[in-house]
N, C-alpha and C positions, 0 to 999 in steps of 0.2 A: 061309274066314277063321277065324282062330283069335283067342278073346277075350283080352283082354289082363286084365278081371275077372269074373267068374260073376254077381255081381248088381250091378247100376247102377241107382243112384236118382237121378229126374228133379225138380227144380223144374218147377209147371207155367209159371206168367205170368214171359213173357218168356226162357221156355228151350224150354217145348215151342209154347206156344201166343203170339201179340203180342197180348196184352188191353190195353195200355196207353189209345188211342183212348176206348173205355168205364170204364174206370176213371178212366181223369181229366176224361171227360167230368163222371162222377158223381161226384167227388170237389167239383167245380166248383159243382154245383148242391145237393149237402149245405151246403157251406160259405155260400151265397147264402140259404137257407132259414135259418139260424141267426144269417145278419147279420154273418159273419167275413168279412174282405176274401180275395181267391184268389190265394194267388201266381202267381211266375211259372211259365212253362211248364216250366222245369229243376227246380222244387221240386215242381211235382204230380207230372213222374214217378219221382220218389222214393216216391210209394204204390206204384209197381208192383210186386209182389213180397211184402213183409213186411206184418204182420198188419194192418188199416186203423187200428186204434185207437193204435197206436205212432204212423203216420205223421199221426195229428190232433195229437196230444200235441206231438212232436217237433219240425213243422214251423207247427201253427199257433197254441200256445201254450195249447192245453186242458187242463184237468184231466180225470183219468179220467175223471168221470158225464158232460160235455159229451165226452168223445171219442167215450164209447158210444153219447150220441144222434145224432154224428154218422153215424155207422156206421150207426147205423138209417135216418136220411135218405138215405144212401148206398146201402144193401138195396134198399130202397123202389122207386128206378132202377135199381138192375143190375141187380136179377131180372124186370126185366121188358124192359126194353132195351136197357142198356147191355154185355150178355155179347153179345146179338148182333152188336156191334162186333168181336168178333174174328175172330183169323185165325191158319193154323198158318204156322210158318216153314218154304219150303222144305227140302226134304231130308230134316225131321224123319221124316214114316211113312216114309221108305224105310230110312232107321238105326234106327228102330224094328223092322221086318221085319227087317233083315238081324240085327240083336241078338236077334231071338228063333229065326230059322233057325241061329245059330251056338249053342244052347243056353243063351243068358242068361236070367237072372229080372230080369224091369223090371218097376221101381216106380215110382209118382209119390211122391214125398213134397213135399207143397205145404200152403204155412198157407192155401189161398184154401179157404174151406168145402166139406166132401165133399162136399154134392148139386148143389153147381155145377159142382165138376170132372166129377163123373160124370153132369152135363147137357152137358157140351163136348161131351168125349169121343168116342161116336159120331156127333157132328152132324160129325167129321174123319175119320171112319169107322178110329179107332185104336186104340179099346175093347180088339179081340181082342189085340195086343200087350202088356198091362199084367196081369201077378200080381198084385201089387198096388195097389191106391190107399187112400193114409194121406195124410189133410189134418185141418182143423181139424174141432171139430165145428160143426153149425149155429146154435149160438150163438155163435162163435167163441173158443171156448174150447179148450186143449190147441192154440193156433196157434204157439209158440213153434217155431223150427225144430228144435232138438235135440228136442224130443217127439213132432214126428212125424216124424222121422230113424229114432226108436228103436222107433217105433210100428209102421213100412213093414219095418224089421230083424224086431223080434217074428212078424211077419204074416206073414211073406216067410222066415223059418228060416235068413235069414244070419244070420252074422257078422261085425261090428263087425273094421276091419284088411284088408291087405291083398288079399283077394279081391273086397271092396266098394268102389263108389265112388259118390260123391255127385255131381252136375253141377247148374248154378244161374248164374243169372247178378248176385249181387249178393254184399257181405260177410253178408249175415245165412246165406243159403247157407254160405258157407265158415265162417261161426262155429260153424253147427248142426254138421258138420262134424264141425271141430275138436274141441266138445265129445264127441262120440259115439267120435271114435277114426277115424275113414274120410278115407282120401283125398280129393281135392277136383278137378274139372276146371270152369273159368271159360266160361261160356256169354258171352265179349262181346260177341257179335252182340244180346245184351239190353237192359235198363235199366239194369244198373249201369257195364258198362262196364271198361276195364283200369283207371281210375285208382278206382272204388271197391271193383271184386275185389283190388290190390292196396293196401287199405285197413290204416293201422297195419302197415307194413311186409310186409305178407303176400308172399309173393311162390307163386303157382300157376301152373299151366301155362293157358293163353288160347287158345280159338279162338272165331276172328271169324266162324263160319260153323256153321252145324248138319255140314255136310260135313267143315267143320274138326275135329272132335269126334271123327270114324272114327279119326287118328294115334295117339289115346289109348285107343280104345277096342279098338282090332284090331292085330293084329300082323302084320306084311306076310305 
């Protein structure tokens, strides 16, 4: 198989791994602890993916210092039960294998804090596949996507443009992106989905499938 780009950056929640279950479990029982009512089920998974403190703000009308104690009642449960709800999506380790047997350099670039992604990781036994991992740090800070787009670039000795590509399954994916200069391929077998990957007109290429992702990635 011959690659179609030399380094591919992965979003993790919801492109490599389905955490959604656990995050909006605990997204649930933050907002309960604080005395906010919990929305519906289509607006909690809108946390899945982009940094938690946006999705308090955005979606439940908090100010910055109430977002970040949400965040914290939020830690509280993931880290101890709520990451156990995950799951990887078929297909993935095997496109991961086969993108490192065809000489690619794979990255994870994900705003979910680094010592969680790198608590996943081997519990999916995928570790050895990944150069690098560039996520937030554990205060979550530096979670914006373009900064650890450029951060996973840095680490990793690509370059920004046509050799690279970014995969994700939401628009904050495709804006980090946009901003860096990288191509973009749409994870909708995700959270976000084709109508919010083609968010503000965007228009990128979509697969519904971790499998579906090979057409973009390999060249017959």
């Amino acid at each position: 198989m011959r690659l179609c780009y030399q380094t591919v950056l992965f979003d993790f929640d919801g492109t490599i791994c389905d955490t959604g279950e656990g995050i909006m479990d605990c997204v649930r029982l933050a907002l309960q602890e604080m005395g906010y009512p919990v929305p519906p089920t289509a607006t909690l998974r809108r946390f899945v993916g982009p940094p938690a403190e946006q999705g308090y703000m955005t979606y439940c009308g908090m100010n910055r210092e109430q977002a970040l104690q949400a965040v914290q009642h939020f830690r509280c449960h993931y880290n101890v039960d709520g990451w156990k709800k995950t799951s990887i999506y078929p297909g993935i380790p095997e496109l991961l294998r086969d993108l490192k047997q065809a000489g690619a350099t794979v990255c994870v670039a994900s705003s979910k804090p680094q010592n969680m992604v790198e608590r996943m990781l081997p519990c999916f036994h995928i570790q050895q596949y990944f150069d690098v991992v560039s996520a937030a740090d554990n205060s979550d800070r530096h979670s914006d996507k373009d900064t650890v787009i450029r951060h996973a670039l840095a680490l990793s000795h690509a370059e920004s443009g046509t050799s690279t590509v970014m995969v994700g399954d939401t628009h904050f994916d495709a804006v980090g992106a946009d901003k860096v200069g990288l191509p973009f391929i749409g994870a909708a077998y995700g959270y976000g989905g084709p109508e919010d990957l083609h968010a503000d007109g965007r228009k990128v290429p979509l697969a519904s499938s971790p499998d579906g992702l090979r057409q973009y990635l390999f060249h017959d």
